[in-house]
C-alpha positions as a printed Julia matrix, in Angstrom:
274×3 Matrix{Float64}:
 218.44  -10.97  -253.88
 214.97  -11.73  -255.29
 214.19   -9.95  -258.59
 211.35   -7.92  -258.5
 209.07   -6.23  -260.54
 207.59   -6.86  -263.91
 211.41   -7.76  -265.56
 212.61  -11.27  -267.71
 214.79  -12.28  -264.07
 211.47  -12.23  -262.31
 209.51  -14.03  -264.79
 212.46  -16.62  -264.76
 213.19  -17.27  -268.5
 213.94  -14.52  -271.16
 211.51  -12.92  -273.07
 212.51  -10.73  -275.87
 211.85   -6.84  -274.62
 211.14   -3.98  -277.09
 211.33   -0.42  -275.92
 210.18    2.53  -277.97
 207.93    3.23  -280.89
 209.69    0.87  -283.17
 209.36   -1.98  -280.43
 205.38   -1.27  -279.98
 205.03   -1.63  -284.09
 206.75   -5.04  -284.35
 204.77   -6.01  -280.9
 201.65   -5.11  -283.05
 202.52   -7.27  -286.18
 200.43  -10.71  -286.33
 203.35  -13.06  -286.89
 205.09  -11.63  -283.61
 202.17  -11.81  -281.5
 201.42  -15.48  -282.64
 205.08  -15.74  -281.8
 204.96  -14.28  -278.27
 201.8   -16.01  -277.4
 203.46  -19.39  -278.49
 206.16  -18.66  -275.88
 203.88  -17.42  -272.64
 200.94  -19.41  -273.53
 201.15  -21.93  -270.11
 203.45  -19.09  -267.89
 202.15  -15.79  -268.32
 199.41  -16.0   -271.3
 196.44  -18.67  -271.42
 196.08  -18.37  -274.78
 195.05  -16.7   -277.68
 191.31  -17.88  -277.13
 188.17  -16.97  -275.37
 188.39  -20.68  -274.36
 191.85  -20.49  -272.89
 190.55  -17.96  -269.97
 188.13  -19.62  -269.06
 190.09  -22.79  -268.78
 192.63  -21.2   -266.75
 189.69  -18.81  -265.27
 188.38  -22.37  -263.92
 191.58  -23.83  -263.12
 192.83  -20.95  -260.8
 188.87  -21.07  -259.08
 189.46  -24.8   -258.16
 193.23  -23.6   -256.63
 191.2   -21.12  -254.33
 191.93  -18.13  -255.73
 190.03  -15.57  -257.83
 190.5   -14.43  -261.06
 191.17  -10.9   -263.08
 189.99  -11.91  -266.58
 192.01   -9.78  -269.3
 191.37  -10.75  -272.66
 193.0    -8.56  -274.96
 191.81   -9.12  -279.26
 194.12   -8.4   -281.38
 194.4    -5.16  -284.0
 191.85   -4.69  -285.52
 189.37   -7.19  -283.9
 186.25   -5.99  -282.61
 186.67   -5.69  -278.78
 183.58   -4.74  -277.75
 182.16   -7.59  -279.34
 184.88   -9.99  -278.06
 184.1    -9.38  -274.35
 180.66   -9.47  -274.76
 181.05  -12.87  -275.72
 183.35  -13.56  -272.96
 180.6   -12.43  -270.58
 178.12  -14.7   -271.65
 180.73  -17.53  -271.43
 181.9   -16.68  -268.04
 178.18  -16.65  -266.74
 177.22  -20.0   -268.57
 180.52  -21.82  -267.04
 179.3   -20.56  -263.61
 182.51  -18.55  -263.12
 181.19  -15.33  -262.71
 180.79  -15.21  -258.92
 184.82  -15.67  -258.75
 185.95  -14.16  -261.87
 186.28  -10.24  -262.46
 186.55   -8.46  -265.58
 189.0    -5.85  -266.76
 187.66   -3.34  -269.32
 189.53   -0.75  -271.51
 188.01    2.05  -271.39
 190.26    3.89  -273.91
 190.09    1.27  -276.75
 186.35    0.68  -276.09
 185.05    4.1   -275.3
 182.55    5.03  -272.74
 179.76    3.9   -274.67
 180.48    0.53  -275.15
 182.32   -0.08  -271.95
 179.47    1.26  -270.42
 177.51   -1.42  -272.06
 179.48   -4.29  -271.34
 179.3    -2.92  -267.43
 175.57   -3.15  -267.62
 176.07   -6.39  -269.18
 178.69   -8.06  -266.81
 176.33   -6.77  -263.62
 173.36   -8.65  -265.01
 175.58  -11.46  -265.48
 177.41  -11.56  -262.22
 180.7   -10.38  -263.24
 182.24   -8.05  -261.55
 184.0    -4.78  -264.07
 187.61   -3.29  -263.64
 187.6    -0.19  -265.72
 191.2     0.92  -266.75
 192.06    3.69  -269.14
 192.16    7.87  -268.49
 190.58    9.23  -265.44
 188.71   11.53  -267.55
 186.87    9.04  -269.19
 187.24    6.23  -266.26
 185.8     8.13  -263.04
 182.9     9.23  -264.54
 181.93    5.99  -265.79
 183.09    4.28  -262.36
 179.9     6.61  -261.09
 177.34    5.1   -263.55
 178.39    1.34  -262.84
 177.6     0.36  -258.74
 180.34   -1.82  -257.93
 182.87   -1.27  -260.9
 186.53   -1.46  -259.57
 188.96    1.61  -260.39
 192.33    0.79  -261.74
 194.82    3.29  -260.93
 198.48    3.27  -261.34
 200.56    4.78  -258.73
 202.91    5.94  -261.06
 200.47    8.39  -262.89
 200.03   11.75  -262.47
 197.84   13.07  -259.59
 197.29    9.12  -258.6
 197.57    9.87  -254.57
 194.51   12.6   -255.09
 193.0    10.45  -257.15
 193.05    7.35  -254.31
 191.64   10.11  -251.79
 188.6    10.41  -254.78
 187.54    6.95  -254.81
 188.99    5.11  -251.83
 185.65    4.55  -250.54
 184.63    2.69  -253.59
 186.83   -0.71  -255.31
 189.95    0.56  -256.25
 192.66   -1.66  -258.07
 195.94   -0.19  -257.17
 199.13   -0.99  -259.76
 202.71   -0.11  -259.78
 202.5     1.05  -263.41
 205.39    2.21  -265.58
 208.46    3.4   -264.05
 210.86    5.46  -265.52
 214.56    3.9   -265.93
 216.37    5.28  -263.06
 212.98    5.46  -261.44
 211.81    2.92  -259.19
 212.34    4.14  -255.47
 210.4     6.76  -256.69
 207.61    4.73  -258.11
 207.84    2.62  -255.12
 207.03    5.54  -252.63
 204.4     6.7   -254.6
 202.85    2.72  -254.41
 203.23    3.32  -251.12
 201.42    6.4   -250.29
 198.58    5.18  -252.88
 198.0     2.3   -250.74
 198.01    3.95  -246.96
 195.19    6.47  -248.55
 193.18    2.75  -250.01
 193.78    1.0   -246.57
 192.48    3.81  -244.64
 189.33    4.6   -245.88
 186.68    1.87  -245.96
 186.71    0.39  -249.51
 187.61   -2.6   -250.64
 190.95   -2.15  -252.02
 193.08   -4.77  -254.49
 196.48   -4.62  -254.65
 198.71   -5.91  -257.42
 202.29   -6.63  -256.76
 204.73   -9.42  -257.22
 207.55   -7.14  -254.96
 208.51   -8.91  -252.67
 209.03   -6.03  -250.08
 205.77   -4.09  -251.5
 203.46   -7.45  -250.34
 205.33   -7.26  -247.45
 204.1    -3.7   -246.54
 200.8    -4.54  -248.36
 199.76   -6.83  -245.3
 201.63   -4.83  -242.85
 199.34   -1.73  -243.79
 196.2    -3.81  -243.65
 197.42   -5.35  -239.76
 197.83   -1.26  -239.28
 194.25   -0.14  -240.34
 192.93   -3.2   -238.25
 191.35   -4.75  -242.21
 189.88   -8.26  -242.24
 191.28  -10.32  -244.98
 188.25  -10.29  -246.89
 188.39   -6.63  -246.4
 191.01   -6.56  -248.85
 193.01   -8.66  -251.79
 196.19   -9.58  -253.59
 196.32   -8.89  -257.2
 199.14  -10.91  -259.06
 199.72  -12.05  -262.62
 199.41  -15.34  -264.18
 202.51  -18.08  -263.61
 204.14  -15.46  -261.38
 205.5   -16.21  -258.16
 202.72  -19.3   -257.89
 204.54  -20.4   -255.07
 203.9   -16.95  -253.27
 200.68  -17.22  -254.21
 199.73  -20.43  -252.78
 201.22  -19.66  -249.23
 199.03  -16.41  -249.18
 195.97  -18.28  -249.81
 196.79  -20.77  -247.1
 197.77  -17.83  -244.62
 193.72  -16.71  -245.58
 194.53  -13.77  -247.66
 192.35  -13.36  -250.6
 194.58  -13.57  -254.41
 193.07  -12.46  -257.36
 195.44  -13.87  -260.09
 195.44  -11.5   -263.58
 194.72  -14.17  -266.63
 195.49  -12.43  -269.7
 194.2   -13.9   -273.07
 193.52  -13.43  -276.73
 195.32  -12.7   -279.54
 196.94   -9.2   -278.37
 197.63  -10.42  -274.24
 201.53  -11.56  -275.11
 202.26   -8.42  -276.58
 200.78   -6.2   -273.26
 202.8    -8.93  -271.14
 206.02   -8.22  -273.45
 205.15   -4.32  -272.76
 204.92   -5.14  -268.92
 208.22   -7.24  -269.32
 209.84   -3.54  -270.51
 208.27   -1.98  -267.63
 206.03    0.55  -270.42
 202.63   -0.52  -269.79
């Protein structure tokens, strides 16, 4: 059977995994990122530089796809500061049209990601805003066009699908308890039959093989163009998966992460906890 899901068997080499509060300190120290990022960097990370996403940014463009720009600073780095730099790159490599960017809300604040929205849209870069709903969905409504992320896994997420399906929504799995995953699979599932029902333009991200499956099957159900509608999948995962969607005409957004803190969220992923 095909692994699935954010685990080492999927990703096809080991990567250590640290669970727990202990595990997110070391993920946190300096010398284990550097160490992490020297492992993905080239399969699941494109570096630890503003330069690395856009090379891969560019590199996944010529493929045909489009890209989810995550660039993640490390501790203590300035963030807001960081993507507003990325934004001007983006826009000056004439990427902007294909490339979309993924803000966090949480570790910016409203302000600022608010900021960066206004920025992006004057740029041509499209905004994902991820982080609590509190502070997410009421920013979504100040930012025409900003995408939604919502994890399936979270707390009120089908209601919250219903909310905003008429606007971009990017769905995730998200965490899933150990013991957990039919359940987190269901609630994928129901997520995306409210998204592909209601006229916005959803994106989903899975590397499941049985949850793109249903994916398209749900679109062929609601009658959705391809362009109606996209793929979201990470970085050196399942490129070969990839490719034949993009030849079949679907529309994959691939999720670049990069900067100094993106292996340690991919090593969180990896332990199903982020």
């Amino acid at each position: 059977m095909a692994p699935a899901g954010h685990t080492p068997a999927h990703y096809g080499f080991d990567v250590p995994v640290l669970t727990g509060s202990e595990g997110r300190r070391l993920l946190e120290r300096p010398l284990v990122g550097r160490v992490l990022t020297g492992m993905l960097t080239g399969r699941l990370v494109a570096g630890a530089r503003i330069d690395d996403g856009l090379r891969v940014a560019g590199e996944l463009v010529a493929a045909g796809h489009t890209v989810a720009l995550e660039h993640v600073p490390g501790p203590g780095e300035d963030v807001a500061a960081e993507l507003a730099v990325l934004v001007g790159r983006v826009h000056a490599a004439g990427l902007a049209a294909d490339c979309e960017l993924l803000l966090p809300v949480d570790r910016l604040g409203a302000v600022a990601a608010r900021r960066l929205g206004e920025a992006a849209a004057e740029a041509g870069l499209g905004v994902a805003l991820a982080g609590r709903p509190a502070l997410v969905d009421p920013l979504a409504a100040l930012l025409p066009g900003a995408r939604v992320v919502v994890p399936a896994g979270a707390p009120g997420a089908e209601e919250r699908c219903r909310a905003l399906a008429a606007g971009p929504v990017r769905l995730t799995r998200g965490p899933a308890l150990p013991g957990r995953r039919a359940a987190a699979d269901l609630a994928f599932v129901r997520c995306l039959n409210v998204l592909m029902a209601e006229g916005g333009r959803p994106a989903v991200e899975a590397t499941d093989p049985r949850l793109i499956a249903i994916t398209g099957e749900r679109a062929a159900w609601n009658g959705r163009a391809p362009d109606s509608w996209e793929h979201v999948m990470p970085y050196g995962v399942r490129t070969d998966e990839q490719h034949r969607l993009v030849a079949a005409g679907y529309a994959v957004r691939v999720c670049a992460p990069s900067g100094p803190g993106a292996a340690a969220v991919v090593a969180r992923r990896l332990a199903g906890r982020a």
